[in-house]
C-alpha positions in Angstrom: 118.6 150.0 88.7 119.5 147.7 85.8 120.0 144.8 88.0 116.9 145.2 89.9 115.1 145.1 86.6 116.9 142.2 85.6 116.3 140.2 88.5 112.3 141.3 88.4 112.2 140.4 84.6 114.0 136.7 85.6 111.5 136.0 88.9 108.7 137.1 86.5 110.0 134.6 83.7 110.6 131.8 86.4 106.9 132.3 87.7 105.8 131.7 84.8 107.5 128.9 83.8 106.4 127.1 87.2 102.6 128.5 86.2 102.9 126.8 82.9 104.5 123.5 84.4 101.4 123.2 86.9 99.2 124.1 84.0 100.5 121.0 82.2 100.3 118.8 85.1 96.8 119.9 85.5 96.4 118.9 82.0 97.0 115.4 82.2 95.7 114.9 85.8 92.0 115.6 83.6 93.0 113.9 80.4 93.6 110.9 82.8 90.4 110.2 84.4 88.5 111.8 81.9 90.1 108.8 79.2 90.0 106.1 82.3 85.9 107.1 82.3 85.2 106.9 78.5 87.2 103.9 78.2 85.7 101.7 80.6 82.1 104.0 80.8 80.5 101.0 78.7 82.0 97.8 80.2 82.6 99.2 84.1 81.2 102.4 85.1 78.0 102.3 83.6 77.8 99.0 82.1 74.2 98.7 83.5 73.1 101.5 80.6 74.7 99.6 78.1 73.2 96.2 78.9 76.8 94.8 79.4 76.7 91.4 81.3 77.9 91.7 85.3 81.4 91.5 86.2 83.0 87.9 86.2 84.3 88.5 89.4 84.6 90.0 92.7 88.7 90.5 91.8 87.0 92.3 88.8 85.3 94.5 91.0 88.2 95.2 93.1 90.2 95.6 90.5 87.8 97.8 89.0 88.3 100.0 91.9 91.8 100.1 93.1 92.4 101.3 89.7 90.1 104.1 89.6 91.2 105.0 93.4 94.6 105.5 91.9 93.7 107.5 89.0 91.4 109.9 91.7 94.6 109.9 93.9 96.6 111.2 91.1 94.7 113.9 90.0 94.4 114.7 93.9 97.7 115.0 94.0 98.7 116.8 90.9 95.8 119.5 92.1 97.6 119.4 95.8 101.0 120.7 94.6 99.8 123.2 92.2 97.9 124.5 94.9 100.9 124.9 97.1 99.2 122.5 99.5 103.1 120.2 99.6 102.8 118.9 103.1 99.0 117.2 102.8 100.4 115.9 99.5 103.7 114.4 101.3 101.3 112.9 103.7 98.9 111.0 101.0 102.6 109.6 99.5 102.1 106.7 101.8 98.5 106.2 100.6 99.8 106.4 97.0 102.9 103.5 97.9 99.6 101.2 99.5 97.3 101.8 96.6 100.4 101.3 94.2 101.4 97.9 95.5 97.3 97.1 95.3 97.7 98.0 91.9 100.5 96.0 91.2 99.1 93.0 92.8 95.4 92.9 91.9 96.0 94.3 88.4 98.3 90.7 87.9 96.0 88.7 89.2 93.1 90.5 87.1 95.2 89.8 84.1 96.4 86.5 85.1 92.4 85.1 85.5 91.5 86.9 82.6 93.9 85.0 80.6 92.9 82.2 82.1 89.0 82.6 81.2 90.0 83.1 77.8 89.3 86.7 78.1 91.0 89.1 75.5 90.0 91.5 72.6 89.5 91.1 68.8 92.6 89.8 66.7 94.5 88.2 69.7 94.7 84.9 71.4 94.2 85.2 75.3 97.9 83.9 76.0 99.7 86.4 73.4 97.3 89.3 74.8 98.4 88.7 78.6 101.8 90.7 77.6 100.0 93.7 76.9 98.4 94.1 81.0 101.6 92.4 82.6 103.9 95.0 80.7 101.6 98.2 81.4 102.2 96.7 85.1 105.7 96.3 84.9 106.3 99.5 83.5 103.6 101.1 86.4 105.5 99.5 88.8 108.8 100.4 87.5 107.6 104.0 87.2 106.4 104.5 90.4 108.3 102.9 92.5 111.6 105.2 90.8 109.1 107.8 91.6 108.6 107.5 95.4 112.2 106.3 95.3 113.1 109.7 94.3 110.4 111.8 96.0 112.9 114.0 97.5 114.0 115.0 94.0 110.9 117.1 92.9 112.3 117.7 89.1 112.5 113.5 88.7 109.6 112.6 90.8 107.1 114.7 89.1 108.0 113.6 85.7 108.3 110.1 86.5 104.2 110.3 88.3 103.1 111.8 84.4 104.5 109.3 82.7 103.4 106.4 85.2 99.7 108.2 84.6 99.9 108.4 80.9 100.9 104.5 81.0 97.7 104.1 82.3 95.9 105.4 78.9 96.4 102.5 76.3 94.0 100.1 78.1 91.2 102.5 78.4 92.3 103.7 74.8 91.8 100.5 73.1 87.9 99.7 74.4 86.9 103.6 73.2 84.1 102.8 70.2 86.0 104.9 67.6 86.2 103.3 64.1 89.9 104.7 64.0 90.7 102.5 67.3 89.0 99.5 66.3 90.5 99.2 62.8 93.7 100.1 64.0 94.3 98.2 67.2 97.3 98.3 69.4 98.4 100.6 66.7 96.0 103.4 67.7 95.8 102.5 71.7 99.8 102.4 72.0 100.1 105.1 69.0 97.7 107.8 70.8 99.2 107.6 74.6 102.5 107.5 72.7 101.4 110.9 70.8 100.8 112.4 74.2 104.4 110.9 76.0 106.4 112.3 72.8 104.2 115.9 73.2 104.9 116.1 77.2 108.8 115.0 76.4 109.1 117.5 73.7 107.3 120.4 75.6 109.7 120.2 78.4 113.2 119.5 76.5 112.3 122.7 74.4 111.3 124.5 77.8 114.4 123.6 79.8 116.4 123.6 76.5 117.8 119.6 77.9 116.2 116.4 78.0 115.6 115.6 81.6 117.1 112.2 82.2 114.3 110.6 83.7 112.0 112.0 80.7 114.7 110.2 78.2 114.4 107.1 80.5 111.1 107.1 81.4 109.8 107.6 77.9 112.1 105.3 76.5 110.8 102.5 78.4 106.8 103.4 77.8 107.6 104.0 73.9 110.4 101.2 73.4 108.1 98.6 75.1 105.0 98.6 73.0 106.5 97.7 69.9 108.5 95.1 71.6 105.7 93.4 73.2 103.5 93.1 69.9 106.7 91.4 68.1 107.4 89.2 71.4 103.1 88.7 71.9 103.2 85.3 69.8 106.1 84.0 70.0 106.8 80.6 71.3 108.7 81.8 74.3 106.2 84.6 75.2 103.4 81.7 75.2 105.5 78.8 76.9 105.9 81.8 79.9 102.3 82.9 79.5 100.9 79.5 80.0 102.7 78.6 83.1 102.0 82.5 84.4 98.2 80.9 83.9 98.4 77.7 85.0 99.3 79.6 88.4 95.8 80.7 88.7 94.0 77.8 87.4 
C-alpha cells in the first residue's frame, strides 16, 4: 500500500514538473513574437502608421520576413510539443533547418548592406555596429544548428531552441521607444534578454537541482558574448575585419 502511494505521489510530482516545463516554454514562445512585434511594429510591421519611410530594399523585405517566419515557426513548435502533437513537430524540423540557414544567410547579408549604407543606431559608427547582427547570427547559428544536431536528445534540444529564441530579443529590444532603452543602449537591449537567460537558467538548475550542460553552455555563450563584442565593437581589428566584410557587398 505504501509503495503504491509512493509511486502515485512521484508520477503526480513528475506530471507536474513536465506541466510547469511546457508552461515555461509556452512562456517564451509569446514573450518572443510578442517583443519581435513591438520592436519592429514602428519601423516594419506597421511602419505605414508611423509615417516611417519604405524599406531600402527588397533583401529588407525578405529579411523582414524570413525572420518573422522563424519566430511564428517557433512558437508553432513550442505549442506542438506541449500539445503532445511530437510527430507533426518532428516533421516541420526540416522546415525549421531551411528557414534556419535562410536566416543565417539573409540576416548576413541584411547586416552586411546595412553596414554598407551607413545604416546603424544612435552612439555607434556603422562598422563598429556590424558586430552586434553578425554575433546575434553567429550565436543563432551556433545555437541551432547544436540544436537539430541533438534533436534526438530532447533534455538538450529543447533548451538549446529557448535560448536560440531569446537571442533573438536584443535587436527588437533596442528599437522599443522606452526612455530606459534609449538612455541606456546596448546596456538595456543586452541587459534585459540577459535578465530573462539568467531567470530561465536559474529556474531550471533550482528545478532539476544541476545545471544542465547545455544551459551552462548555451548561456555562457549568449551572456559572455555581449560584453565582449561592445569592448571588441571599436577596435582597430574589429574595423579592419568589418570593412573588408563590407567591401564584399559594395
Amino acid at each position: 500500500m505504501n509503495a503504491t502511494i509512493t509511486e502515485h505521489a512521484t508520477i503526480t510530482r513528475v506530471a507536474a514538473s513536465r506541466t510547469r516545463d511546457r508552461r515555461l516554454a509556452i512562456a517564451i514562445a509569446v514573450l518572443t513574437p510578442l517583443v519581435v512585434f513591438i520592436g519592429f511594429a514602428r519601423s516594419y510591421y506597421l511602419r505605414q502608421f508611423f509615417g516611417f519611410p519604405p524599406l531600402p530594399s527588397l533583401l529588407v523585405h525578405v529579411h523582414g520576413a524570413v525572420m518573422t517566419a522563424w519566430v511564428a515557426l517557433f512558437a508553432v513548435q513550442v505549442g506542438l510539443v506541449a500539445s503532445h502533437r511530437t510527430r507533426l513537430h518532428m516533421k516541420l524540423g526540416i522546415l525549421g533547418l531551411v528557414l534556419a540557414i535562410l536566416v543565417l544567410v539573409v540576416g548576413t547579408l541584411t547586416s552586411l548592406v546595412a553596414a554598407a549604407r551607413g545604416s546603424t543606431i544612435p552612439g555607434w559608427e556603422s562598422l563598429s555596429f556590424l558586430i552586434i547582427p553578425l554575433g546575434d547570427m553567429l550565436a543563432f547559428g551556433i545555437l541551432v544548428g547544436a540544436a537539430l544536431y541533438d534533436r534526438r536528445k530532447l533534455d538538450v534540444h529543447k533548451r538549446l531552441m529557448l535560448l536560440s529564441a531569446l537571442n533573438m530579443l536584443p535587436a527588437a529590444v533596442a528599437r522599443i521607444p522606452i526612455g530606459f532603452i534609449e538612455r541606456n543602449g546596448a546596456l538595456a537591449f543586452y541587459g534585459l534578454p540577459d535578465l530573462c537567460v539568467v531567470a530561465l537558467v536559474a529556474y531550471d538548475t533550482i528545478k532539476q537541482r544541476r545545471l544542465h550542460p547545455a544551459y551552462f553552455w548555451g548561456a555562457s555563450l549568449l551572456i559572455l558574448s555581449h560584453p565582449l563584442r561592445i569592448m571588441f565593437a571599436r577596435t582597430d581589428i574589429w574595423l579592419g575585419i568589418a570593412d573588408s566584410l563590407v567591401a564584399l557587398v559594395k
